[in-house]
C-alpha positions in Angstrom: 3.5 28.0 -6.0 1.3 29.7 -3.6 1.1 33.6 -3.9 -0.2 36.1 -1.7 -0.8 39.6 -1.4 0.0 40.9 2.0 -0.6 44.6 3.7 -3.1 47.3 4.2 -6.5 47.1 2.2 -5.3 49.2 -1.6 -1.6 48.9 -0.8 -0.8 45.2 -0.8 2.1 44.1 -1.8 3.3 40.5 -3.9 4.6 37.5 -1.7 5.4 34.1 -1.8 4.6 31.1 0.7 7.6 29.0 0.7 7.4 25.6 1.2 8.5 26.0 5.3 6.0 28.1 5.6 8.0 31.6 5.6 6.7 34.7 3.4 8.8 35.5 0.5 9.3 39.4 -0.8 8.5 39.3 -4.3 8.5 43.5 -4.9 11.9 42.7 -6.6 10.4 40.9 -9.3 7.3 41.6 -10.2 4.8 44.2 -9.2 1.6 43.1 -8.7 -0.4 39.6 -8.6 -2.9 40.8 -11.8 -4.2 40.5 -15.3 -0.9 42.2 -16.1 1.0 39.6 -14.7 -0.4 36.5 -15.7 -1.1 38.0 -19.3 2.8 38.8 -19.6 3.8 34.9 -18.3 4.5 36.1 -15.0 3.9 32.9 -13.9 6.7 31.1 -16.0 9.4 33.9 -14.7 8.3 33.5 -11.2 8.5 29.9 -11.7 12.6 30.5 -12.6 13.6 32.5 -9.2 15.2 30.3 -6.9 13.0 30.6 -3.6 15.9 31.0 -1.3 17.1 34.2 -2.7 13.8 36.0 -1.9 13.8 38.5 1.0 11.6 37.0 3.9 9.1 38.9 5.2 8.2 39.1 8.4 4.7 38.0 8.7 3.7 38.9 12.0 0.5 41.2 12.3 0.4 41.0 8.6 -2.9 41.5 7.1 -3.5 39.1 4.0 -4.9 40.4 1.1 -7.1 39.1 -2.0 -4.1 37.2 -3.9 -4.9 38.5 -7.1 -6.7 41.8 -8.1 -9.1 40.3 -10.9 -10.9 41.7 -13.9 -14.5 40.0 -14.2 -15.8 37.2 -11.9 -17.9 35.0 -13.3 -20.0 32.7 -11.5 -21.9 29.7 -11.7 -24.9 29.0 -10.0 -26.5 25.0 -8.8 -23.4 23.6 -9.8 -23.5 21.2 -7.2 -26.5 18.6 -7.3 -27.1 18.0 -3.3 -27.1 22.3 -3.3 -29.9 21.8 -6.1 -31.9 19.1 -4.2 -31.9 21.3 -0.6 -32.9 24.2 -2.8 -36.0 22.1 -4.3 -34.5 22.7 -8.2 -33.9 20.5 -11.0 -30.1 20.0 -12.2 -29.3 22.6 -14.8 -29.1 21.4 -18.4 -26.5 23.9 -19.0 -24.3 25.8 -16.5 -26.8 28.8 -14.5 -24.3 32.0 -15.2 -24.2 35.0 -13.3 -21.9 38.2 -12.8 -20.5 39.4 -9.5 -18.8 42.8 -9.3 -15.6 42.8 -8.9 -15.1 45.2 -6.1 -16.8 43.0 -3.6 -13.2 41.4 -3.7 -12.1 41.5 -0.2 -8.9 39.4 1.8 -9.7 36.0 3.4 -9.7 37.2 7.1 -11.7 41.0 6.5 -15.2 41.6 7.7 -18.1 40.7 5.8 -20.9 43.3 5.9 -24.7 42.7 6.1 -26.3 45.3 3.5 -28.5 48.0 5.0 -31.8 46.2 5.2 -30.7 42.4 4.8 -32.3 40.1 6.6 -31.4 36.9 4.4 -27.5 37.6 4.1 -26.1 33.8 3.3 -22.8 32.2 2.9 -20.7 29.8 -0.2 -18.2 27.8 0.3 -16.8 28.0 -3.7 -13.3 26.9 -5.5 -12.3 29.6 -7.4 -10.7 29.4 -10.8 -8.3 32.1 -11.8 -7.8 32.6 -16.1 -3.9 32.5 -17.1 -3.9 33.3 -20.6 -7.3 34.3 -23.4 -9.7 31.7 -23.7 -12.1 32.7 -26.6 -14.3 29.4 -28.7 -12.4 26.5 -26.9 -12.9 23.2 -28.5 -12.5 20.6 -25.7 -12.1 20.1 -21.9 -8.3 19.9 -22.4 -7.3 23.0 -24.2 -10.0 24.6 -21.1 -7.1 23.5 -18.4 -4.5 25.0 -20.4 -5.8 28.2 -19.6 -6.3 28.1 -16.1 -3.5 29.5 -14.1 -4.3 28.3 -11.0 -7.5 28.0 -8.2 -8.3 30.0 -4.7 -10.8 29.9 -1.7 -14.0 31.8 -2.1 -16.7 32.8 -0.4 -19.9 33.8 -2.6 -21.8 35.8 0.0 -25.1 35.9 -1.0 -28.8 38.2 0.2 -31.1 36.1 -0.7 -34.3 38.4 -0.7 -32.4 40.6 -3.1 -31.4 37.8 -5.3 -34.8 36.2 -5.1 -37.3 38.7 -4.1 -36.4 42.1 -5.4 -37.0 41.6 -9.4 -35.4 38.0 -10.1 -31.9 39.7 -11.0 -29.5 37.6 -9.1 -26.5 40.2 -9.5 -28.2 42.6 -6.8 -27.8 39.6 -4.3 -24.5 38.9 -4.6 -22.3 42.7 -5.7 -23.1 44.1 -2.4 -19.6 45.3 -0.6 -17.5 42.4 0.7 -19.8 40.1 -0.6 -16.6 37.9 -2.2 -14.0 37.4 0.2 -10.8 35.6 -1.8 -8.0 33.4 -1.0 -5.2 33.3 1.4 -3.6 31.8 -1.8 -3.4 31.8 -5.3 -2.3 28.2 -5.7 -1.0 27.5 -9.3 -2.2 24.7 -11.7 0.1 22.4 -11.5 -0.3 22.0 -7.4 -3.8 20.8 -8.1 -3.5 17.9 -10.2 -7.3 17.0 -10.1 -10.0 19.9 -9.4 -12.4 17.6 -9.2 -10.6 16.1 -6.3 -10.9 18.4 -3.6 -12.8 18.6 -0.2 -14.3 22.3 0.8 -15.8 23.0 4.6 -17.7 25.8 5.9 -18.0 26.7 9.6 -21.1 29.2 11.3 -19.5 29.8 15.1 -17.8 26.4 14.9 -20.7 24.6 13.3 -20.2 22.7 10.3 -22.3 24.2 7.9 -21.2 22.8 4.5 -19.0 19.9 3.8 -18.7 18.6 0.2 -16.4 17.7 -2.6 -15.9 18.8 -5.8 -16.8 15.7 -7.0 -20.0 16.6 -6.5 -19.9 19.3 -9.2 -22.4 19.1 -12.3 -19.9 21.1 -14.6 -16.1 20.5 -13.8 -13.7 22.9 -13.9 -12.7 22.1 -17.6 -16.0 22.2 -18.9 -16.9 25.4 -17.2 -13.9 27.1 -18.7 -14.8 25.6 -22.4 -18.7 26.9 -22.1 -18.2 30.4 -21.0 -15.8 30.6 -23.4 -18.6 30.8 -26.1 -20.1 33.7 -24.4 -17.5 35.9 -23.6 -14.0 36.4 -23.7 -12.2 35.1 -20.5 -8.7 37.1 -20.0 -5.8 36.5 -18.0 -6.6 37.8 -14.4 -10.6 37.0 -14.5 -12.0 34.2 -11.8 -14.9 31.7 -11.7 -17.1 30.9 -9.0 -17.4 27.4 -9.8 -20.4 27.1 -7.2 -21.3 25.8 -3.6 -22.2 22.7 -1.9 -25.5 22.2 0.2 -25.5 23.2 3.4 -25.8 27.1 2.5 -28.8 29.0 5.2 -31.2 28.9 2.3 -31.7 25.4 2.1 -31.9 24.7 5.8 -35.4 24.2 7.9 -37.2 27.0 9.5 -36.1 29.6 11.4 -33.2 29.5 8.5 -29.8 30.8 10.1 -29.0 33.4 8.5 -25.6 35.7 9.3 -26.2 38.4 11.6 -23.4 40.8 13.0 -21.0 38.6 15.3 -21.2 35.6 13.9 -18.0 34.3 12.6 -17.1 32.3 9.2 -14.4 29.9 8.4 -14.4 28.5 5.0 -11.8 26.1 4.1 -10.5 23.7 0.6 -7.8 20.9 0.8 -4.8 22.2 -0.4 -6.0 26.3 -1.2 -5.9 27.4 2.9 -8.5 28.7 5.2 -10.2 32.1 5.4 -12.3 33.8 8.9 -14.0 36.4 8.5 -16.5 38.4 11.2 -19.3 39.4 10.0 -20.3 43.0 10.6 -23.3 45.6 9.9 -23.0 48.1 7.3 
């Protein structure tokens, strides 16, 4: 399945991409795409409702919201080794983890806004996990997969003078506002039969600025989900940043391009839709 939220930023409302294409009215049977949800097998019931009988909404001039509102979003930092080589660091031994907020959760096509005194504001092609059910102390990559309900676009904007040069915190670089734009879809599990299988792109003004595979990925998927496990709960409704490719401004030669009001983003994964977004000032 692929699931949406559609409508005005705060008062989206659940949907369903059929396979034709159309939108599908899910206000009839359940009420939001969240923790609440997934934790109560929304998936399973939604699963069960013959597609056809769904209302179908009219999708014209319809903004597209974040598909899910999540609870924590982890994220995981030099995950990819060519992103470690163009940033000069050695592969991690174990996964580099970080916190984002998770109101810099924003829809695939909104702005993106440069913080107030950025001049280092960069960009992340990442696959996104989203948690289905509590993983707490899992044992093996397997059981990991069991609890992912499915995987989304996302874009880890990142300030890189705030995550770098102002104290060595790497949450102040990456919870400014907007600074996570998510989806078009929520794709479930079993539409992605290999995470480690899938192409991501990421366009500056039509320039190809990343273009990488999760094959690439030092941690997969399942073992991401087993290690943070460990050190935190993960609940239905949370989402991983499973980290970026190279190609990010950071690791590119002198004058480095970073994003300045105007420029416009397209960030892409095989399989989990595309997202545009204009980047504006705060």
């Amino acid at each position: 399945m692929r699931l949406l939220r559609v409508g005005a930023p705060g008062r989206e409302t659940p949907a369903l991409l059929d396979e034709t294409g159309r939108l599908r009215d899910l206000r009839g049977v359940v009420d939001d795409l969240d923790a609440a949800f997934l934790a109560a097998g929304g998936l399973s019931r939604l699963a069960a409702v013959p597609v056809d009988e769904l209302p179908v909404l009219d999708s014209a001039g319809l903004r597209v919201g974040p598909p899910l509102r999540p609870g924590k979003i982890v994220c995981i930092g030099l995950n990819y080794r060519d992103h470690a080589a163009e940033t000069g660091l050695p592969l991690p031994v174990e996964p580099v983890v970080f916190l984002k907020a998770p109101d810099t959760v924003v829809g695939p096509d909104d702005a993106v806004l440069i913080p107030r005194g950025s001049t280092k504001t960069d960009w992340e092609v990442e696959l996104a996990v989203v948690i289905g059910r509590p993983a707490r102390y899992l044992a093996t990559a397997e059981e990991a997969l069991t609890c992912v309900a499915g995987y989304a676009v996302a874009n880890d904007v990142s300030e890189r003078e705030f995550q770098h040069e102002r104290g060595g915190q790497w949450d102040k670089g990456k919870s400014c506002e907007t600074f996570n734009p998510f989806g078009p879809w929520l794709v479930t599990a079993d539409e992605i039969p290999d995470p480690q299988d899938l192409r991501l792109r990421l366009r500056v003004n039509g320039v190809t600025r990343q273009d990488g595979t999760t094959k690439n990925m030092v941690f997969p998927v399942a073992e991401i989900v087993r290690y943070l496990s460990w050190f935190m709960v993960l609940h239905p409704g949370d989402v991983i940043n499973t980290g970026t490719p190279a190609g990010v401004a950071m690791g590119q030669p002198d004058p480095k391009p970073y994003l300045t009001a105007g420029d416009v983003v397209e960030v892409e994964i095989d399989g989990l839709g595309r997202q545009r977004q204009v980047v504006a000032q705060a």
